[in-house]
C-alpha positions in Angstrom: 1.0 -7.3 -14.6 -0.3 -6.8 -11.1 2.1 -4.4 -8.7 1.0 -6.7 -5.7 1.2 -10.9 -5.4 -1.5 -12.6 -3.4 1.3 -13.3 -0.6 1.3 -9.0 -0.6 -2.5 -9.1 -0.3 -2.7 -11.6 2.7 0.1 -9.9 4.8 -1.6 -6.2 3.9 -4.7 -8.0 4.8 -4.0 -9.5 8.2 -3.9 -12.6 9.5 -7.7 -12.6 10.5 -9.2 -12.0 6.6 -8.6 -14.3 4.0 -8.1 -13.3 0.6 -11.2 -13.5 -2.1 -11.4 -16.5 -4.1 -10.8 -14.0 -7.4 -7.5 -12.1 -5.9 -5.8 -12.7 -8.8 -8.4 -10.6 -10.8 -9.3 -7.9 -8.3 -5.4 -7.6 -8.3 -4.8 -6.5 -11.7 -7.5 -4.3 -11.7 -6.8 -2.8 -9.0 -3.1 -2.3 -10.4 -4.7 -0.8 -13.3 -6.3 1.9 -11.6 -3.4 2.4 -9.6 -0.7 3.5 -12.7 -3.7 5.5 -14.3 -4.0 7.6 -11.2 -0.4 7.7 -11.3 -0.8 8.9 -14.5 1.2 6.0 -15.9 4.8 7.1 -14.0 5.6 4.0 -11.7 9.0 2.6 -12.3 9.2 -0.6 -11.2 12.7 -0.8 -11.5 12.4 1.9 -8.5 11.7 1.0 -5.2 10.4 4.0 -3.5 8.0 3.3 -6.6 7.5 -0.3 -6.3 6.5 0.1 -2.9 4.1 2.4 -3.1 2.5 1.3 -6.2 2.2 -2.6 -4.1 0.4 -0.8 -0.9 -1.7 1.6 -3.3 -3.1 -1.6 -4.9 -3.4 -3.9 -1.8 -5.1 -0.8 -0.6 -7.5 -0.7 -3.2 -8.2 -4.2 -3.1 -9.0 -4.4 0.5 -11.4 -0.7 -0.4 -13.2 -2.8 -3.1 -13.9 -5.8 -0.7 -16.0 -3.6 1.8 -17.2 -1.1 -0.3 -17.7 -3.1 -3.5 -16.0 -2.7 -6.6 -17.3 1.1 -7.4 -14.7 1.8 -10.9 -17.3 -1.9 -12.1 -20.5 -0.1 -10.9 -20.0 3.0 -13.1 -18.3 5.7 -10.7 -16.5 7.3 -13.6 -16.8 10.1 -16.2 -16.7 14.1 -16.4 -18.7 15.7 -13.4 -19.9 19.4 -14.6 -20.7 22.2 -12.3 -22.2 25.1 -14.1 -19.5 25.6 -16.8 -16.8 24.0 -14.6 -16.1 20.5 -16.2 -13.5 17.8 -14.3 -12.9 14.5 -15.6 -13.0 11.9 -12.8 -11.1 8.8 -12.7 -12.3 5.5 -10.9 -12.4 6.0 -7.6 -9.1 5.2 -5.9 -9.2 4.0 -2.7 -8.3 7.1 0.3 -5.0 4.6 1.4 -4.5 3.9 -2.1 -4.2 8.0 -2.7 -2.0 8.4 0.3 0.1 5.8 -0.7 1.0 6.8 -4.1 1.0 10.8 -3.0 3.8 9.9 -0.4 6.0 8.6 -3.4 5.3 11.1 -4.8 3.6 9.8 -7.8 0.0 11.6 -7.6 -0.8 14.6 -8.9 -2.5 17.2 -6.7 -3.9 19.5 -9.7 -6.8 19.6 -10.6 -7.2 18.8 -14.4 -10.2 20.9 -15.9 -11.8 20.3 -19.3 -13.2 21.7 -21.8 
């Protein structure tokens, strides 16, 4: 289930863009991305949570429709740097970050792996 509606994508949008003709779609992915960089701790029932988890994905949306969808195109893995090894999630949108950090609900470590 999406964290945003299309109504929460055309108000986050503005009244001069119109929404893409697959919304829907872009929607729950982007929602997707959203509780994985959250690492999976949004409470809907919450709404400091709910909040932040609908801006994070309208956020994302409107990132994907000028910069493309990157997460589709492959930007994902483990980036290595001499023996230090990160695992990098799709690439969440800078206002997408902000959004869920303010909540409260991103992590600022950085994860390293073996």
């Amino acid at each position: 289930m999406a964290y945003a509606t299309l109504a929460d994508l055309v108000a986050y949008l503005g009244p001069d863009r119109e929404p893409p003709a697959d919304a829907d779609r872009l929607l729950e992915r982007a929602s997707e991305l959203v509780d994985e960089a959250a690492l999976y701790r949004i409470d809907p029932a919450n709404p400091e949570h709910a909040e932040a988890a609908r801006k994070a994905t309208c956020a994302q949306v409107e990132h994907w429709l000028e910069a493309g969808e990157t997460e589709a195109a492959g930007v994902t893995g483990d980036v290595a740097l001499g023996s230090l090894r990160m695992s990098v999630p799709g690439a969440l949108a800078p206002r997408a970050r902000r959004a869920l950090l303010a909540a409260g609900l991103l992590s600022r470590a950085v994860r390293l792996c073996r």
